[in-house]
N, C-alpha and C positions, 0 to 999 in steps of 0.2 A: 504494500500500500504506500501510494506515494505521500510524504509528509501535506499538511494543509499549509497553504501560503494562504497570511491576511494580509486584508486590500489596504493598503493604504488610504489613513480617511482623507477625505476632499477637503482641498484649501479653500476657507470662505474669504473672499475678500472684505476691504471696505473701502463705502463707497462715502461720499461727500456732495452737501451742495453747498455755494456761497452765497445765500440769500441778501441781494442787493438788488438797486435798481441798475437799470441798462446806464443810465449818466453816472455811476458812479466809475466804471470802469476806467482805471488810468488812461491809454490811448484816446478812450473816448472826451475825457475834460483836458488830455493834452490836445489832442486835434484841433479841439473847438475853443481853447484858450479859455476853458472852464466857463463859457455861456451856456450855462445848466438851467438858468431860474425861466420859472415859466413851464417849462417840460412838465407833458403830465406825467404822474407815476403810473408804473404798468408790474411792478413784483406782486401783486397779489393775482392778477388772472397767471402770470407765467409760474409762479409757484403753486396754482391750484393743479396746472395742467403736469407740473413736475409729480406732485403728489397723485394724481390719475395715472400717470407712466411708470412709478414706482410700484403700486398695487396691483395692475394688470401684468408686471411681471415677478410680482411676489417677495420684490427687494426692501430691505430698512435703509436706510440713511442718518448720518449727521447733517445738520444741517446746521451751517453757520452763520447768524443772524446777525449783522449789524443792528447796534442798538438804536438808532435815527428811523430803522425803518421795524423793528419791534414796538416801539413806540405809536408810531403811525399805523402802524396794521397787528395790534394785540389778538384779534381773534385766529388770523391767520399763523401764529406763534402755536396759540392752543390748537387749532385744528392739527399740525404739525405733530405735536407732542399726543395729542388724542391718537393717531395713528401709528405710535409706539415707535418715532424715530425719534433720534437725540436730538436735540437742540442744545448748540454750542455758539460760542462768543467770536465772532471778526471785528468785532472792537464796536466802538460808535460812530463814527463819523466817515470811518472810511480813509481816514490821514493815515500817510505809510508811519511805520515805525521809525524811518533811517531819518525822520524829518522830526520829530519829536524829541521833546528832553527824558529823562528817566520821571519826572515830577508828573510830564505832560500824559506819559504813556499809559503810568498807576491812574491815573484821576480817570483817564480815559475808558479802560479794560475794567474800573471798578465799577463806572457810574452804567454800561455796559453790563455788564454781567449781575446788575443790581438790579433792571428792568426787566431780562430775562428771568431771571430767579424769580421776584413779582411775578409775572404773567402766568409762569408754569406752576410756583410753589415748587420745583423743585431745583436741586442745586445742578450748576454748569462747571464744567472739570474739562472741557475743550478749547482750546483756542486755535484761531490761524490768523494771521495778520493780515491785512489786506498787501495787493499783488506778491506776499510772499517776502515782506521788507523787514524781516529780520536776518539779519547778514553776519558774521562774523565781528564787524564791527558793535552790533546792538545786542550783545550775548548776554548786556545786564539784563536784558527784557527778562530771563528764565528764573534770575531770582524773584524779579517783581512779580511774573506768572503764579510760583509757585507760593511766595507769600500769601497772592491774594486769592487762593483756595484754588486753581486749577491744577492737573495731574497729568494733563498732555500737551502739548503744542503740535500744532501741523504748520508749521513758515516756511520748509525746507522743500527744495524744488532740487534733486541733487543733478542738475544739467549745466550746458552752458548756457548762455540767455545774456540779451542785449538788456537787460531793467530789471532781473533777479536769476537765482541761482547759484549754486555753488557743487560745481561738479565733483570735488572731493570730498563729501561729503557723506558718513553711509547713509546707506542706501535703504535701510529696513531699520524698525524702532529700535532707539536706544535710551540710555538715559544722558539726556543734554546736559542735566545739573541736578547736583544732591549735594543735599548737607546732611551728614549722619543718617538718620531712617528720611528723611524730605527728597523728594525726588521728582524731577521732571522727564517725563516721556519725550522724546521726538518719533514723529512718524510720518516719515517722509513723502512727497507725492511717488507716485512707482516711474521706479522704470526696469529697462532689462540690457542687459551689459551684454555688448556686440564689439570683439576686437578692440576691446579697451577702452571704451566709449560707453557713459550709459546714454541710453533712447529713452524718449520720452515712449510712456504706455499708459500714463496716469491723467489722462483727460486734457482738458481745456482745448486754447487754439487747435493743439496737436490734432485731436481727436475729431475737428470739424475739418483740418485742412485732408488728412491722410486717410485710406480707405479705413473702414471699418473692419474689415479684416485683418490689416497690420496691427491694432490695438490689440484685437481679440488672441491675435497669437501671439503676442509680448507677454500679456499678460498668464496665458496658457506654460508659457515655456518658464516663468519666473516658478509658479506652483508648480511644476512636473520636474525640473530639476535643481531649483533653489528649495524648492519645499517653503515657501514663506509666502504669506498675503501680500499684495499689492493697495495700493491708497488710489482710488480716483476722485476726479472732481468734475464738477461743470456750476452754470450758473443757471439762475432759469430765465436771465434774459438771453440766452443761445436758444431758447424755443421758442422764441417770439420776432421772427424772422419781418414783423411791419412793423417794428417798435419806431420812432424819430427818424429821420437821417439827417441830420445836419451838413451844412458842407465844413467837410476838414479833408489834408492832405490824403494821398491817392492810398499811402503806405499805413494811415492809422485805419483807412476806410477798408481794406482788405485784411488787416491783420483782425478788428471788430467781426466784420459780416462776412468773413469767407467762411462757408456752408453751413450756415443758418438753417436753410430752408430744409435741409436733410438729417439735421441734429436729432432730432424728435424719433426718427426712423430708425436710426442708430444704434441712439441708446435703447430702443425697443426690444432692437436686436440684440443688444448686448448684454440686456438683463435675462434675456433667455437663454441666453446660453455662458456668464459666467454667475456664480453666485454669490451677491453681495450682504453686508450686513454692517452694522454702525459700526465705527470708530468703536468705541466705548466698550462693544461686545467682542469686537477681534481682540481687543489688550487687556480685556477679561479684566477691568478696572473699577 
């Protein structure tokens, strides 16, 4: 009788959203030399339809709320949370971190994660910085994180990249900072290492610009012979393909809205066939 070989269980990943408006995206207020006011706001229909594309493919998510617009839209926070994803903290305003003082950052990530908390009644332990602006320069951010009751950060984008990044970087959660038992998680957006290079596999731009198939098998080949989860993200103004256009250069206008209109399709795709789950519940935290 031939011995029993067991299966190896299945890697779940996690998945992420960045709950903001479409005007807050950096290219977008650089483009337009930040002529924002006036714009309607449009995250609660594209967040409603993110949350109909999660359930029909059976996925959780974190989801990370700026507090300017948890503020503005509190039920859409609860409906969120009623649906048994995480809700986590991208600050308040949407100001990078590499532009902020330490004094600036705490008032910020507190008065943030204070609205949150309010709305849910329960406690926030995630953060990620808007466009990913915590850099090696702004490494006090992790004391301040972890002071003011958070127990993961997601900043870290480990690629190269023209506005964030840091390709040396690893690659899979670590602890960023501890003091004796205090300890802060990093959990990086994914990717998958080709010839000494990592690739992007963890959403965004990438994800709109390159087939849907290259994501899917990045992300395949990290679980099959890394054995570890992968981190993705998107936003839910990438599913709302008639949101404003404003006129800005040709290079903010294509890195924004190149395939919009296919995003929604995607990630249809993509929840059916990898399977995701919260931040919170992959680091079993």
């Amino acid at each position: 009788m031939s011995p029993t070989i067991e299966a190896k269980p299945a890697i779940v990943n996690a998945l992420s959203v960045d709950v903001e408006e479409y005007f807050h995206a950096k290219v977008f207020q650089e483009g337009t030399r930040g002529a924002i006011r006036g714009l309607e706001s449009r995250v609660e229909a594209s967040t409603e339809r993110v949350l109909a594309l999660l359930a029909s493919g059976n996925a959780l998510a974190t989801f990370f709320v700026l507090g300017q617009v948890a503020a503005a839209h509190p039920s859409l926070v609860r409906k969120i949370a009623g649906e048994k994803h995480e809700i986590a903290c991208h600050g308040d305003a949407h100001e990078l971190v590499s532009r902020q003082t330490p004094d600036e950052f705490r008032a910020d990530v507190r008065h943030a994660k204070s609205v949150l908390e309010d709305i849910t009644g329960e406690p926030v332990v995630g953060y990620r910085a808007p466009n990913f602006s915590i850099g090696r320069a702004q490494a006090w951010a992790y004391e301040i994180l972890s002071s003011e009751g958070f127990r993961y950060d997601s900043s870290t984008y480990p690629i190269l990249h023209d506005s964030y990044g840091d390709h040396d970087a690893p690659r899979f959660p670590h602890d960023v900072w501890r003091n004796g038992r205090q300890r802060l998680v990093e959990f990086p957006i994914g990717t998958t290492r080709c010839a000494g290079v990592n690739l992007p596999v963890g959403g965004g731009g990438y994800f709109r610009l390159l087939p849907m198939a290259v994501t899917r098998a990045g992300i395949r080949r990290v679980n099959a012979r890394e054995r570890r989860p992968i981190l993705f993200y998107f936003h839910p103004w990438e599913l709302d393909p008639r949101q404003p256009r404003p006129a800005m250069p040709w290079r903010h206008r294509a890195r924004h809205y190149v395939g919009m209109e296919r995003e929604e399709k995607k990630l249809s795709r993509l929840f059916r066939d990898v399977k995701f789950t919260t931040i919170r519940n992959v680091l079993a935290i």
